[in-house]
VMD Tcl script that draws the C-alpha trace (Angstrom):
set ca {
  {112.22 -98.60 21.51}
  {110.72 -101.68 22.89}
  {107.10 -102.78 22.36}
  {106.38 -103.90 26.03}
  {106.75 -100.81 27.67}
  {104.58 -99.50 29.95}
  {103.26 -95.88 28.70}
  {102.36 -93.20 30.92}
  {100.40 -89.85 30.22}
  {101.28 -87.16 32.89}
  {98.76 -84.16 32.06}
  {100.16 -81.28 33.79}
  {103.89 -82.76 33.07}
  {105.40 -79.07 32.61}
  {104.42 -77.95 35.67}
  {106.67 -77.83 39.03}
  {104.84 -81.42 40.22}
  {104.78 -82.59 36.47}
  {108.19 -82.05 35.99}
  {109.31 -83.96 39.37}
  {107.43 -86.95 38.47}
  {108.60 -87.16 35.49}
  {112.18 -87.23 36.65}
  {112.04 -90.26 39.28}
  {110.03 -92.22 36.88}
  {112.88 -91.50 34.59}
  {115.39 -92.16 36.71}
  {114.28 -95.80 38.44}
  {112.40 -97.58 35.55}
  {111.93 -97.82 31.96}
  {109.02 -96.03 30.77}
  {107.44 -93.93 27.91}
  {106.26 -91.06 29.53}
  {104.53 -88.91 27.36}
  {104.41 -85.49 29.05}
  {100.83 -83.25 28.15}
  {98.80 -80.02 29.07}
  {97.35 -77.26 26.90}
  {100.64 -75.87 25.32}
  {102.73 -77.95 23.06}
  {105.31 -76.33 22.92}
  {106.01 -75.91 26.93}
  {105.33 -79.87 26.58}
  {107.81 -80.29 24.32}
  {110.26 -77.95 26.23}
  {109.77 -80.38 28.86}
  {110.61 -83.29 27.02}
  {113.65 -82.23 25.80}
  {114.84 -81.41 28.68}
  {114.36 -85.61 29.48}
  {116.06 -86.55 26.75}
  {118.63 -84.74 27.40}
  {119.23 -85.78 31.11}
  {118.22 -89.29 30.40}
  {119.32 -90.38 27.09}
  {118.35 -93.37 26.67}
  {114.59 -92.92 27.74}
  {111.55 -92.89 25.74}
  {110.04 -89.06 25.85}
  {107.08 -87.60 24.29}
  {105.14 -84.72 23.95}
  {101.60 -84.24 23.08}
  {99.18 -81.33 23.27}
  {95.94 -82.17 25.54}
  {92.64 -80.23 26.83}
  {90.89 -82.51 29.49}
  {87.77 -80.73 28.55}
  {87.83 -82.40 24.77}
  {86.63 -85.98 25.56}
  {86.83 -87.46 22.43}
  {90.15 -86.64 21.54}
  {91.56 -87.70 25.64}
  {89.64 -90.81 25.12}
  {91.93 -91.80 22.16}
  {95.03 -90.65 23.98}
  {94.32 -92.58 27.19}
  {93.59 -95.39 24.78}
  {97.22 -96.04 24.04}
  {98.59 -95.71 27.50}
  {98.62 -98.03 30.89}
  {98.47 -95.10 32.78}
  {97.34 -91.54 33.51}
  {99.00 -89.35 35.97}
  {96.79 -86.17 36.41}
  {99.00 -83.30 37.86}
  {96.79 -80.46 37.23}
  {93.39 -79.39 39.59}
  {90.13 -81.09 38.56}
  {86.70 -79.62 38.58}
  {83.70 -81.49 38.07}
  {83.55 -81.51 34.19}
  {87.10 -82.46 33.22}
  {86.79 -85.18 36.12}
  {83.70 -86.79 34.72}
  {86.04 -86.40 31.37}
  {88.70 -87.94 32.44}
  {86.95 -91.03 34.26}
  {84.72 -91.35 30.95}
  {88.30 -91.23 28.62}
  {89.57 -94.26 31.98}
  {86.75 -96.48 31.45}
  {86.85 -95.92 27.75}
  {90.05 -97.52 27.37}
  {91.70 -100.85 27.68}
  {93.39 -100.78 30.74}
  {94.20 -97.79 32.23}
  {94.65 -96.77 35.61}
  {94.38 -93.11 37.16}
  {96.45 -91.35 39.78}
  {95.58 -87.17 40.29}
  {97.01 -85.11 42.72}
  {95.03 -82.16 43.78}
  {91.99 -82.27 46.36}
  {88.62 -80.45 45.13}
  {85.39 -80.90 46.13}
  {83.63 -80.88 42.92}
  {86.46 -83.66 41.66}
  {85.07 -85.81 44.93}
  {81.69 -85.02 43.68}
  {82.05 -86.10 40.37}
  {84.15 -89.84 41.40}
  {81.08 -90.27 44.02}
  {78.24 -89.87 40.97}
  {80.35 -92.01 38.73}
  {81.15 -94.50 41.72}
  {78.66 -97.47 40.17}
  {80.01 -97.05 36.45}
  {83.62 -97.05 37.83}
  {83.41 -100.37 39.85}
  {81.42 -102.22 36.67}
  {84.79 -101.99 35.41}
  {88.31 -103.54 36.26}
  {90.52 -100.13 36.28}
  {91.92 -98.12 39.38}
  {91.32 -94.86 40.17}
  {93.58 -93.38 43.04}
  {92.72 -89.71 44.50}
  {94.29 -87.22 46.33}
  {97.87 -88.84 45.96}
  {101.31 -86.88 47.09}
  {102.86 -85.46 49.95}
  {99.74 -83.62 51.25}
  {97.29 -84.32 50.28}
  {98.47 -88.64 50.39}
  {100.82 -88.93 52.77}
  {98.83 -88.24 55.96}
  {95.87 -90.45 55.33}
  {98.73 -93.45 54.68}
  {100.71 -92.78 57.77}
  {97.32 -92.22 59.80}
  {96.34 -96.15 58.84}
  {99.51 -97.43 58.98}
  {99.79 -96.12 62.71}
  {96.57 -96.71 64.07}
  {95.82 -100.44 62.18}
  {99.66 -101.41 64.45}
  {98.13 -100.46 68.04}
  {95.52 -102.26 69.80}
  {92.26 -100.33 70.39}
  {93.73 -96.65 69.60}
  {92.28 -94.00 70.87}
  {93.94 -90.19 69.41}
  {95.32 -89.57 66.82}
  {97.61 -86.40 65.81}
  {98.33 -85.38 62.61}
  {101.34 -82.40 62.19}
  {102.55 -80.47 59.37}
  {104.57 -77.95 57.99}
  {106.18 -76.56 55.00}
  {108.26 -74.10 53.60}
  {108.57 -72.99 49.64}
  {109.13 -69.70 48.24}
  {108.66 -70.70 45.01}
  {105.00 -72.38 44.56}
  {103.52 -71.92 40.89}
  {100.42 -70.30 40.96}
  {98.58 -73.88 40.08}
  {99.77 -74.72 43.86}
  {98.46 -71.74 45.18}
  {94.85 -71.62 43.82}
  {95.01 -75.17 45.55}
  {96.09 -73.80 48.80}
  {93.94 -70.39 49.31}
  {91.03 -72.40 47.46}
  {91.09 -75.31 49.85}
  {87.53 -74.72 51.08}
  {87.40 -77.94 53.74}
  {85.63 -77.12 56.88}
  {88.21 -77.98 60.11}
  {87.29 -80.90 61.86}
  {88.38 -82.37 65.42}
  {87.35 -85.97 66.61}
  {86.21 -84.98 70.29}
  {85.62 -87.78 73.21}
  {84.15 -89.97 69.99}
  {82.05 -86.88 68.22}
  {83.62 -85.42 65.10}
  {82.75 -81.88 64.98}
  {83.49 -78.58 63.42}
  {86.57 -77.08 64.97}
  {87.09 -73.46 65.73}
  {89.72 -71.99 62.78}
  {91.27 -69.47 65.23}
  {91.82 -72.63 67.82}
  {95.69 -72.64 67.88}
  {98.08 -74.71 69.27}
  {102.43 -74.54 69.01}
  {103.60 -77.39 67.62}
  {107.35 -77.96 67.49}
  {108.97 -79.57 64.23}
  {112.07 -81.58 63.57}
  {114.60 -81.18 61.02}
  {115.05 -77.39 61.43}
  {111.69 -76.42 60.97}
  {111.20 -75.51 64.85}
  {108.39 -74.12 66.61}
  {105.00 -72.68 64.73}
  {101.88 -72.03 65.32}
  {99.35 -74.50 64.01}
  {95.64 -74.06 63.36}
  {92.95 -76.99 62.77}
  {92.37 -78.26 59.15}
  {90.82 -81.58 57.50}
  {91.40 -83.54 54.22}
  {88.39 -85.76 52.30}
  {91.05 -88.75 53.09}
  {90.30 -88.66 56.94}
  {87.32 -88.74 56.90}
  {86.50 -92.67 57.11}
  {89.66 -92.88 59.93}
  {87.69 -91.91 63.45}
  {84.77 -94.22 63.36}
  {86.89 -97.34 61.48}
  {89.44 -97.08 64.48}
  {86.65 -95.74 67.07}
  {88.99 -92.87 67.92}
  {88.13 -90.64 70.79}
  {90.33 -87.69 69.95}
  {91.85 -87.35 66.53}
  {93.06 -83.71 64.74}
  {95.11 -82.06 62.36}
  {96.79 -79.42 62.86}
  {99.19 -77.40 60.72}
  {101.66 -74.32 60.82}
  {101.92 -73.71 56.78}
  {104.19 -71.94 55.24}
  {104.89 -68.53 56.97}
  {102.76 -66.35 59.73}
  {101.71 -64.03 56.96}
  {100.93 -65.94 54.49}
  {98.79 -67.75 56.61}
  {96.74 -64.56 57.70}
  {96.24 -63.81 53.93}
  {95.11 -67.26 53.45}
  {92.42 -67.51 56.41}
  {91.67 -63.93 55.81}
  {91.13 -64.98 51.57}
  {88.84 -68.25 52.42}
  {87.06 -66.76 55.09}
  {86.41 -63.22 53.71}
  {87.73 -62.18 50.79}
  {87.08 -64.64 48.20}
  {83.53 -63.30 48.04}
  {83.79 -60.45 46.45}
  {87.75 -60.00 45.21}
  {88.85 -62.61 42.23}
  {91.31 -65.18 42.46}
  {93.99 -63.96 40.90}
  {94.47 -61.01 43.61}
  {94.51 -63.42 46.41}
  {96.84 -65.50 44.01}
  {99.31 -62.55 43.79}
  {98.94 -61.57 47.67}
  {100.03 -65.19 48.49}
  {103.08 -65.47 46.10}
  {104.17 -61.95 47.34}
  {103.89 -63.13 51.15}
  {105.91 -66.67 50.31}
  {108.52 -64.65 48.23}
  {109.70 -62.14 50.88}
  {108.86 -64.18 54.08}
  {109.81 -67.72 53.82}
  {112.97 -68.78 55.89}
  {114.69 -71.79 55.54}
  {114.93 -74.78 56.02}
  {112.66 -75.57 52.93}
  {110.43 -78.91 52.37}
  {108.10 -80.04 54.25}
  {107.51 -82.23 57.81}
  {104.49 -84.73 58.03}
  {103.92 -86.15 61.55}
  {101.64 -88.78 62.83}
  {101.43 -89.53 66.76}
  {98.64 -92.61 67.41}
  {98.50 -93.74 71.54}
  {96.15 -95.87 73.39}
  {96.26 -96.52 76.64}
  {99.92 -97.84 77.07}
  {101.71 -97.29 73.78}
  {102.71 -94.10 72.00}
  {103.30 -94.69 67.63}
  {105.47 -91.68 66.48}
  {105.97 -91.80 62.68}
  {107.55 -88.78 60.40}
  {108.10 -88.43 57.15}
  {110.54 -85.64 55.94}
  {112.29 -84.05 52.30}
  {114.14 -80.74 52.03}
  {112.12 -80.22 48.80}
  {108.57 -79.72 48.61}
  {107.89 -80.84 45.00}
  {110.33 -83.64 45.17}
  {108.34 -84.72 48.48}
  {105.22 -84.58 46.20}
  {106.41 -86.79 43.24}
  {107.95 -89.35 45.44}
  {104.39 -91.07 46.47}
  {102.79 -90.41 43.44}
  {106.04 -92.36 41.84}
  {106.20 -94.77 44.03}
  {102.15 -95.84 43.49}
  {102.95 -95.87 40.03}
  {105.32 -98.05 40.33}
  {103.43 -100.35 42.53}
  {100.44 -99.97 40.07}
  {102.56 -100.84 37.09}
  {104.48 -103.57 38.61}
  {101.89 -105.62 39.46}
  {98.19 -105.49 37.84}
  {95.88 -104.47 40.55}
  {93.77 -107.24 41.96}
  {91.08 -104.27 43.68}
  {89.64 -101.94 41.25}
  {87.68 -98.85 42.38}
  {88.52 -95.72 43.03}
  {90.20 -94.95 46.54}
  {92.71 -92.18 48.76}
  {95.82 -93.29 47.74}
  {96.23 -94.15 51.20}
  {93.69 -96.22 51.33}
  {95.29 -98.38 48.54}
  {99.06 -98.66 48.93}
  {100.33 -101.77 50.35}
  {102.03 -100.67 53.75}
  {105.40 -102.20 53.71}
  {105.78 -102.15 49.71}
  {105.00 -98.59 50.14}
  {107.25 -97.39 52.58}
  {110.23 -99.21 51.52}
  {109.92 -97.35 48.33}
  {109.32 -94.35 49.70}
  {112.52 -94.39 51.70}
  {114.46 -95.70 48.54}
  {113.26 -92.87 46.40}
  {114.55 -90.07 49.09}
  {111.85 -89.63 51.76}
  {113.21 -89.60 55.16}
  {111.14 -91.42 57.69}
  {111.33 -92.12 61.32}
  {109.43 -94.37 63.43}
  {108.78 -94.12 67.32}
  {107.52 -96.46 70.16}
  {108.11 -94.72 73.07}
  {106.88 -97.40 75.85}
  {108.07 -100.41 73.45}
  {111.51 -98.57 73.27}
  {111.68 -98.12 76.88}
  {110.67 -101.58 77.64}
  {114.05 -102.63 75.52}
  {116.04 -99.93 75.92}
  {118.97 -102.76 77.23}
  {118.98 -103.89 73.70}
  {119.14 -99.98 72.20}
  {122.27 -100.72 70.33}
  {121.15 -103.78 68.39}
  {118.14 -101.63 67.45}
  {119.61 -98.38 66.62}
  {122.25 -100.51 63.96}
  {119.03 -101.65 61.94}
  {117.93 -100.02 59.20}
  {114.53 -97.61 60.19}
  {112.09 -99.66 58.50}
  {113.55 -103.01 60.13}
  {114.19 -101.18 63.67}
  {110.40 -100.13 63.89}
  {109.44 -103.64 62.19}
  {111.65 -105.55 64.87}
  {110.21 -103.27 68.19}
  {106.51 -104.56 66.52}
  {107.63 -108.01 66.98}
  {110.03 -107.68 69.74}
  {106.59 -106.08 71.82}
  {104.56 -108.89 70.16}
  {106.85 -111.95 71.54}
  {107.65 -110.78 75.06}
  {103.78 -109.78 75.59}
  {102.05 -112.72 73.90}
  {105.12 -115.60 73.51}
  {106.19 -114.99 76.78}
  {110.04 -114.93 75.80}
  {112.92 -112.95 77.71}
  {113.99 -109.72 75.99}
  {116.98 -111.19 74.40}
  {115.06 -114.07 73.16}
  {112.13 -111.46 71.78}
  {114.87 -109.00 70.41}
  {116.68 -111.79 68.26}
  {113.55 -113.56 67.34}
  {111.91 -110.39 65.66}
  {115.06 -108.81 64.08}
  {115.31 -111.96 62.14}
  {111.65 -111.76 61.14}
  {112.39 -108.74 60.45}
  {114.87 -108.84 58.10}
  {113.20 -111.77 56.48}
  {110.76 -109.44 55.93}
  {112.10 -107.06 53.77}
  {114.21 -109.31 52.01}
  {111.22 -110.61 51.02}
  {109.77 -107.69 49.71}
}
mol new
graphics top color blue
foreach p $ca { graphics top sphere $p radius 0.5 }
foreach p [lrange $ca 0 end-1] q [lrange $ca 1 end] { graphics top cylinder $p $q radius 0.2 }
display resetview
């Protein structure tokens, strides 16, 4: 084994997301990933399993309770960094942030949104910045990707004004973990109305039609902590989210569980209602759809991202971070959304290379060079949307012809990425 390794403690790493993460960082880079949680032996299951697929990786297993600081301090210790792919409460976040700072240099990615986890990073927020180490929250497919692709959108368009967030997905097979995450998701709805972000009626529904099989669905308001700095940053007049789950009854049971239910019945029934309705009702095609639609008052952003695997669609952000954490030492220390963080064109070129599809639309910028539609559509996505920025930037502000815009910017573009 070699010394300069980077080591990297995934607590949770037997579960669904565990086990996903574990396999991409396995499968681009050489790392010792030490896979943890509460039972050895399901750790050590795990890492067997790793061995065996990748032989010559470095695997290990190790027994860990979040809630026993001193012996997570010493852990942590040892490692570069700590992937957290298990739900946080309040104690066992102040735990793990006191076991961060407590080491050399570690950095910290989790996974799962919680209010009392937010609480606990806000208290600790002057203690954490005293110190050079990264903490990055809320990272994945959703939570992660939509507060990414909402910045990325918005920070290309000058002077947005709405904002649309989409989503869908479809597993049949969610560990219980996921769906104490899902039914428990206790975020008020939000919409961003003529520059006013208020409360938004839960039964306020709207059809939303999906790509990629998924079709059309009824969608209902919702809101993530990662949003919440977007409308006044970009000055938004109209911004929501809306989003069509996994199936029409097990979304009843879910609205019906946070809105009712939860107060008197105990988790585990609403766990057990949930994992009956996602068993017996879920149709394909499975994964999940993430779409962002930014405008302002001439130009329409489309972006998507896609995977026909939910779990797979969750480890590929949180992989690619890492990566981009490890990689190069971080030069802004803190603790941030994981969107917030990543750098834009690092992160989506990674994304794509690790098996997310994304697709990027500008529908007036398109139609302004639609002549030149089969240069564009022979690019690669990221370089097509990267040459329409610049191709709208020359004609507008250089004052070149189309052909003249269209050649300059696919040649920055592809600079671009090679440069990556």
């Amino acid at each position: 084994m070699k010394d300069d390794i980077d080591r990297i403690l995934i607590i949770g790493g037997y579960g669904r997301a565990g086990k996903s993460i574990s396999r991409l960082l396995a499968s681009y880079d050489q790392y010792e990933i030490i896979t943890a949680g509460r039972t050895l032996a399901k750790a050590q299951k795990q890492t067997e399993h790793l061995q065996n697929e990748f032989p010559g990786g470095v695997f290990k297993a190790m027994e860990v309770d979040i809630n026993n600081r001193k012996k997570l301090t010493d852990i942590i210790r040892e490692v570069q960094l700590v992937i957290v792919a298990v739900p946080l409460d309040y104690q066992n976040s102040l735990s793990l942030i006191d076991a961060v700072l407590n080491s050399k240099n570690a950095h910290h990615i989790d996974l799962s949104p919680g209010k009392e986890k937010h609480l606990a990073f806000n208290e600790m927020k002057e203690a954490i910045e005293e110190w050079e180490h990264l903490f990055l929250l809320d990272a994945g497919f959703e939570p992660g990707l939509p507060g990414f692709m909402a910045r990325w959108a918005l920070c290309e368009l000058d002077k947005p004004e709405k904002l649309l967030i989409e989503g869908v997905y479809h597993d049949p097979e969610i560990p219980d973990g996921g769906i104490k995450d899902i039914i428990g998701h206790n975020e008020p709805a939000y919409i961003v109305k003529n520059g006013t972000l208020k409360k938004a009626c839960p039964f306020k529904m709207k059809i939303a039609e999906f790509p990629q099989g998924f079709g059309k669905a009824i969608s209902v308001p919702i809101w993530m902590p990662e949003l919440q700095s977007i409308p006044s940053k970009y000055n938004l007049k109209n911004m929501a989210y809306y989003h069509a789950g996994i199936n029409g009854l097990a979304n009843i049971i879910m609205l019906s569980w946070q809105m009712i239910f939860n107060k008197f019945l105990p988790m585990n029934v609403g766990v057990s209602l949930f994992r009956w309705a996602i068993q017996n009702f879920t149709k394909k095609p499975y994964g999940g759809v993430i779409r962002v639609t930014a405008e302002n008052s001439h130009l329409k952003r489309e972006i998507t991202n896609s995977h026909n695997e939910l779990y797979e669609a969750t480890a590929i952000p949180v992989v690619t971070t890492a990566r981009l954490i490890l990689k190069n030492e971080p030069d802004q220390f803190g603790f941030f959304f994981m969107g917030e963080w990543v750098p834009k064109n690092d992160f989506l070129h990674n994304l794509q290379a690790l098996g997310m599809k994304v697709s990027v639309k500008n529908e007036a910028v398109e139609g302004l060079f639609n002549d030149y539609k089969h240069h564009l559509n022979a690019l690669d996505e990221d370089i097509r949307w990267l040459a329409l920025k610049y191709a709208e930037e020359f004609y507008v502000h250089d004052k070149c012809t189309k052909a003249e815009a269209i050649d300059r910017a696919i040649a920055k573009a592809e600079m671009e990425k090679r440069n990556l």
